[in-house]
C-alpha positions in Angstrom: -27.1 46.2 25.4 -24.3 43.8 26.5 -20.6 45.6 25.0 -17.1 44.4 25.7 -14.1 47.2 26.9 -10.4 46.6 25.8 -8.6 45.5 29.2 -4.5 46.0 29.2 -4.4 42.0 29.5 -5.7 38.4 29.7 -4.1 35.6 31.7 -5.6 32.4 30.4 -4.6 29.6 33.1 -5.9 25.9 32.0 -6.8 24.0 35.2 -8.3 20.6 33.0 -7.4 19.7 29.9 -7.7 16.0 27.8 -3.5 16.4 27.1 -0.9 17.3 29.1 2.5 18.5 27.6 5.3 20.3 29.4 8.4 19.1 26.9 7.6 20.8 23.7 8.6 23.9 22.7 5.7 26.9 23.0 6.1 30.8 22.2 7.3 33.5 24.5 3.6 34.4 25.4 3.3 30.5 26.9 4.0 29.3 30.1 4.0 25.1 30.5 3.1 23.2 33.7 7.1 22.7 33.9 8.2 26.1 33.8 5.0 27.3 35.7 6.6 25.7 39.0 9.8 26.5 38.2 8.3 29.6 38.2 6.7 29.5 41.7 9.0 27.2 43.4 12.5 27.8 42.0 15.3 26.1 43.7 12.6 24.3 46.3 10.9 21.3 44.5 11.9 17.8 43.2 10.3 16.9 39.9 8.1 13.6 40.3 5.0 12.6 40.1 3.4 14.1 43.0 3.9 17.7 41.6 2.4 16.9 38.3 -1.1 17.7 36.8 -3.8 15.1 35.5 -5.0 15.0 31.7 -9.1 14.6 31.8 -11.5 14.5 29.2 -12.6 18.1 29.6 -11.9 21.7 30.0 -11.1 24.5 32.4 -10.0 28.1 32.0 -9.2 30.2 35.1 -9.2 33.9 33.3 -7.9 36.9 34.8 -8.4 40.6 33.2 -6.4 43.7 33.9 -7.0 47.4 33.3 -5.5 49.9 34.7 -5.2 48.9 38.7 -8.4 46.6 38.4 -8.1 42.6 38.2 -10.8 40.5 37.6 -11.2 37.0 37.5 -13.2 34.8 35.5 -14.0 30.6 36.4 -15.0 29.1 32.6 -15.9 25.3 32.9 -14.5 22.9 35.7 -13.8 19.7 34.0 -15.5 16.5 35.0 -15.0 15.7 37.8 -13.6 17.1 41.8 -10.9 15.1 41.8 -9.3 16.2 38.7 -10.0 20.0 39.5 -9.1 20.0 42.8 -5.7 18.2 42.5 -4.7 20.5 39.6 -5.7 23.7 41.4 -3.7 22.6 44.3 -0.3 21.6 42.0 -0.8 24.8 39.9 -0.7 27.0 43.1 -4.0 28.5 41.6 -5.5 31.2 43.7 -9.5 30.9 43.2 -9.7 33.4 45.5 -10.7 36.5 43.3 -12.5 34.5 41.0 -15.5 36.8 40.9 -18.0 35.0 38.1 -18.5 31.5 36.7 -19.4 31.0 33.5 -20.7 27.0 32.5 -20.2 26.9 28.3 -22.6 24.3 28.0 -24.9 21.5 29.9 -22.0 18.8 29.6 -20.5 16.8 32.4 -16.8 17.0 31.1 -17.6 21.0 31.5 -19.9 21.2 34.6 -18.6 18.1 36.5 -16.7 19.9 39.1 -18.7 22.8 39.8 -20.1 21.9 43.1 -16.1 21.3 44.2 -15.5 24.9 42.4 -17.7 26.8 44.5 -16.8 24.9 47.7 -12.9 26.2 46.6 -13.5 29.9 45.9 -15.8 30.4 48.8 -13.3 29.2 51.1 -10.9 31.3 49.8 -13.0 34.7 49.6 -14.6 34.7 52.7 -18.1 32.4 52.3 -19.3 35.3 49.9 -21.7 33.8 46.8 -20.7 33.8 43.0 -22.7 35.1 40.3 -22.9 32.2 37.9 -24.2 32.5 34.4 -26.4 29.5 33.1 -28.6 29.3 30.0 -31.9 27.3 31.0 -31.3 24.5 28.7 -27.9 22.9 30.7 -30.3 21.7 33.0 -32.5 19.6 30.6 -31.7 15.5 31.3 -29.5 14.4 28.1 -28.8 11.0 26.3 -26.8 9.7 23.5 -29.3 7.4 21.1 -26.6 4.4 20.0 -26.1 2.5 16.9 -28.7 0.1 18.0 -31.9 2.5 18.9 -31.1 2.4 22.9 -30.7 5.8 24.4 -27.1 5.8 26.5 -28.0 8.5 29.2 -25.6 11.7 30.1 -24.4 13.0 33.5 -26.2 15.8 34.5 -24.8 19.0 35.6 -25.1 20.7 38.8 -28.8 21.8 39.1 -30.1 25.5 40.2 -31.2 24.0 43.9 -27.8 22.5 44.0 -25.9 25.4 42.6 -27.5 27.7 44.8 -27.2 26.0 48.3 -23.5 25.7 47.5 -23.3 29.8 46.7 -24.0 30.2 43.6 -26.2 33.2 42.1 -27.3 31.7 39.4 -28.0 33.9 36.7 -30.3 31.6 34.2 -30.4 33.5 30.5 -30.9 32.6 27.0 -29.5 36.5 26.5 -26.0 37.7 26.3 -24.3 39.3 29.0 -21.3 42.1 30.0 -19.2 40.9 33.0 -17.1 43.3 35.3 -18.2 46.7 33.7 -17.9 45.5 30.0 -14.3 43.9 30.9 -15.9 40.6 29.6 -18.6 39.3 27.2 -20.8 36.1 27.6 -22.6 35.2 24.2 -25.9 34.2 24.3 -27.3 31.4 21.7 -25.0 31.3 19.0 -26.9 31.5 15.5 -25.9 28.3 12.6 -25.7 29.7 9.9 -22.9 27.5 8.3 -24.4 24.1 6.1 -21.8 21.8 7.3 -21.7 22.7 11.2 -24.3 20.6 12.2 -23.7 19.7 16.4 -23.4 16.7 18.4 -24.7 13.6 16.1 -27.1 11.8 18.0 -27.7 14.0 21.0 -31.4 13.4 22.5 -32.6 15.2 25.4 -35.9 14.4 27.5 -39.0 16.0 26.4 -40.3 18.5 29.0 -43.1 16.4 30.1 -40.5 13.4 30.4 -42.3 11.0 28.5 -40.0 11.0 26.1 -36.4 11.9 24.2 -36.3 14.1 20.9 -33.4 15.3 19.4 -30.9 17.8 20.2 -27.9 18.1 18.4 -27.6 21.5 17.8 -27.1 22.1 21.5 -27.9 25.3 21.6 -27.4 26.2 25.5 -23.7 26.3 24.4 -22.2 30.0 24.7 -18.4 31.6 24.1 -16.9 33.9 26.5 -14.6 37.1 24.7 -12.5 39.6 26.1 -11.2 42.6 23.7 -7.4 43.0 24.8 -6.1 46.4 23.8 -3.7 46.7 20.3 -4.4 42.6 19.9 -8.4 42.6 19.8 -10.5 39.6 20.8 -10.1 36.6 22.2 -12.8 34.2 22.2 -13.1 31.1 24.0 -15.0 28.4 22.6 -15.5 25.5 25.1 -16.4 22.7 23.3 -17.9 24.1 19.5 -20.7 22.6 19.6 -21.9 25.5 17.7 -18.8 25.0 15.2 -15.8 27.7 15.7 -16.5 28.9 12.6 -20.3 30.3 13.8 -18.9 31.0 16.7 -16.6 33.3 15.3 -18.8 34.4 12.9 -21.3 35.3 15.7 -18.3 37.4 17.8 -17.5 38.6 14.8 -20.7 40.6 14.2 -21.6 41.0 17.5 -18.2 43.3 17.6 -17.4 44.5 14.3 -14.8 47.2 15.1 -13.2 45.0 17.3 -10.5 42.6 14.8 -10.5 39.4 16.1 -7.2 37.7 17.5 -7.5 34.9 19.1 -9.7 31.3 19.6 -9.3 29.2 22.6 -10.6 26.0 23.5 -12.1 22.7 22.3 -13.1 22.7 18.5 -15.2 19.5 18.4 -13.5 17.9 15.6 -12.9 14.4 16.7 -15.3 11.2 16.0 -18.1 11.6 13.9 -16.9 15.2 13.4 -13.5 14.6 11.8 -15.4 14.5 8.3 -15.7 18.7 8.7 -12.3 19.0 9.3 -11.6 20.5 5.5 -14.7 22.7 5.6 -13.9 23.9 9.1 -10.0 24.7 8.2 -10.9 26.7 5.2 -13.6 28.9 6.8 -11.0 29.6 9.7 -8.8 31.0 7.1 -11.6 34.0 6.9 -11.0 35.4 10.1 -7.3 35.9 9.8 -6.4 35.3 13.6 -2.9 35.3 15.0 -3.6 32.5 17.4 -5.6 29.3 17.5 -5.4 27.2 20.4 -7.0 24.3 20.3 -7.7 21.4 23.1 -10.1 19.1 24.7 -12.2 17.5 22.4 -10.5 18.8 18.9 -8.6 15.4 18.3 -5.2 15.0 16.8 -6.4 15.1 13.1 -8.0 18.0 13.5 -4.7 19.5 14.7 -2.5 17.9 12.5 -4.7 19.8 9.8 -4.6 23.3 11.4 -1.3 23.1 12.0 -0.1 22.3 8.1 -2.7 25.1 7.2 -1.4 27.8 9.4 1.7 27.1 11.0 3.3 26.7 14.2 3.4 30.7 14.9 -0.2 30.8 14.9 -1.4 26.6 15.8 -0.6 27.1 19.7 -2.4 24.0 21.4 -3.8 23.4 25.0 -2.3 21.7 27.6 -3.3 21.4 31.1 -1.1 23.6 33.0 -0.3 26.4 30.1 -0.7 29.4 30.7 -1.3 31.8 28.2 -0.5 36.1 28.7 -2.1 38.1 26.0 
């Protein structure tokens, strides 16, 4: 049975993000981009742009875990692409190093873009040794948007197990959930809907096993959340992209832990475009959970912000940014 241990901290580092925000003001448990090299490079840097991060439509979250004298270091998501990942791992001083697992959320490009370039990274850094990376079979299926006018617009594909696996990766390829680094983390496994108004990506296809066809696939249900239970606090989950909706997700960490309180979600909360008409329903069911920090980004969308942050203040509403980082 997968179980989650409390761990004495979290660093949350956010190597790709769809905003990028140094300037406003954040709590004391927030570092920005700005302050990050200030940070590192004190007296011995010139701000321009050559030193700054790039915004991308997408998400990455370099976690590391402490208890007692152990670290351990999670990779969740890459962004879309090697460019973006790269350049921001290099301007952030990021050691990939002692990342010891990869987890992909889900089977989306903006997510899985970089991987290949992610693996290439942290195996130079630790010594050529391979990565356990944790997969749900359905990322690999071929996807496709179906548009206004019947046509199917076909999705980038993520990094395949032949592909993954030449490049280091031990791909661990479950539809179950799993404990990482002795119980110091949790990966979900399919997230049950049991909500009527979280309802997935509209108009998501994906190609029917015997590839004569699309059918439909909004519900998306490769899509997993990563926790961590930080002792006196309690857990933080991070929700890539809610295709689930963050209120089953929560609902499903919820009751997958429920002596643990939950504290904290992390990540992108899906309610931009067609989405934006859940907004309402989704802000009222997060007032259930009573969490002391949400912290949305990627694909969220300003309304959906502009909603949370009138519902529950500017104390608890603590948005992404590439280049935050966050010390629970």
């Amino acid at each position: 049975m997968s179980r989650i241990e409390p761990v004495d901290s979290a660093e949350v580092h956010i190597l790709v993000d769809n905003v990028t925000d140094s300037l406003s003001s954040v709590p004391a448990f927030v570092e920005t981009e700005f302050a990050g090299l200030n940070r590192r490079r004190q007296d011995h840097w010139v701000l321009g742009g050559n030193c700054l991060c790039c915004a991308a439509h997408g998400l990455s979250c370099l976690i590391t875990l402490r208890r007692g004298g152990e670290t351990k270091t999670l990779l969740f998501d890459t962004g879309p692409e090697d460019r973006v990942f790269e350049q921001n791992v290099s301007r952030l001083g990021a050691d990939l190093g002692p990342v010891e697992a990869i987890v992909l959320s889900h089977g989306h490009w903006d997510h899985g873009g970089a991987m290949l370039q992610a693996l290439q990274m942290i195996r130079d850094r630790n010594g050529g040794k391979r990565v356990p990376y944790y997969a749900h079979p359905d990322m690999f299926r071929k996807r496709a948007l179906k548009m206004a006018n019947g046509t199917m617009r076909p999705v980038e594909d993520v990094p395949g197990i032949e592909a993954l696996t030449d490049q280091g990766a031990d791909v661990v390829n479950t539809t179950e959930a799993k404990s990482l680094f002795g119980g110091m983390a949790y990966v979900s496994g399919e997230i049950p809907r049991v909500t009527g108004f979280e309802r997935g990506l509209p108009g998501q296809h994906r190609l029917t096993l015997d590839g004569k066809g699309w059918e439909l696939d909004e519900l998306t249900m490769d899509e997993r959340f990563v926790a961590v239970n930080v002792k006196g606090k309690g857990l933080i989950v991070f929700t890539a992209c809610s295709h689930a909706g963050v209120v089953n997700v929560l609902k499903h960490a919820k009751a997958s832990f429920p002596d643990v309180p939950l504290y904290a979600v992390a990540g992108g909360l899906h309610l931009s475009g067609t989405n934006e008409r859940i907004i309402p329903e989704t802000v009222a069911g997060l007032r259930d959970f009573g969490l002391s920090v949400i912290a949305p980004g990627h694909c969220t969308g300003w309304r959906a912000i502009t909603a949370l942050v009138r519902e529950f203040g500017e104390k608890i509403l603590v948005p992404l940014a590439v280049g935050k980082r966050y010390s629970f």
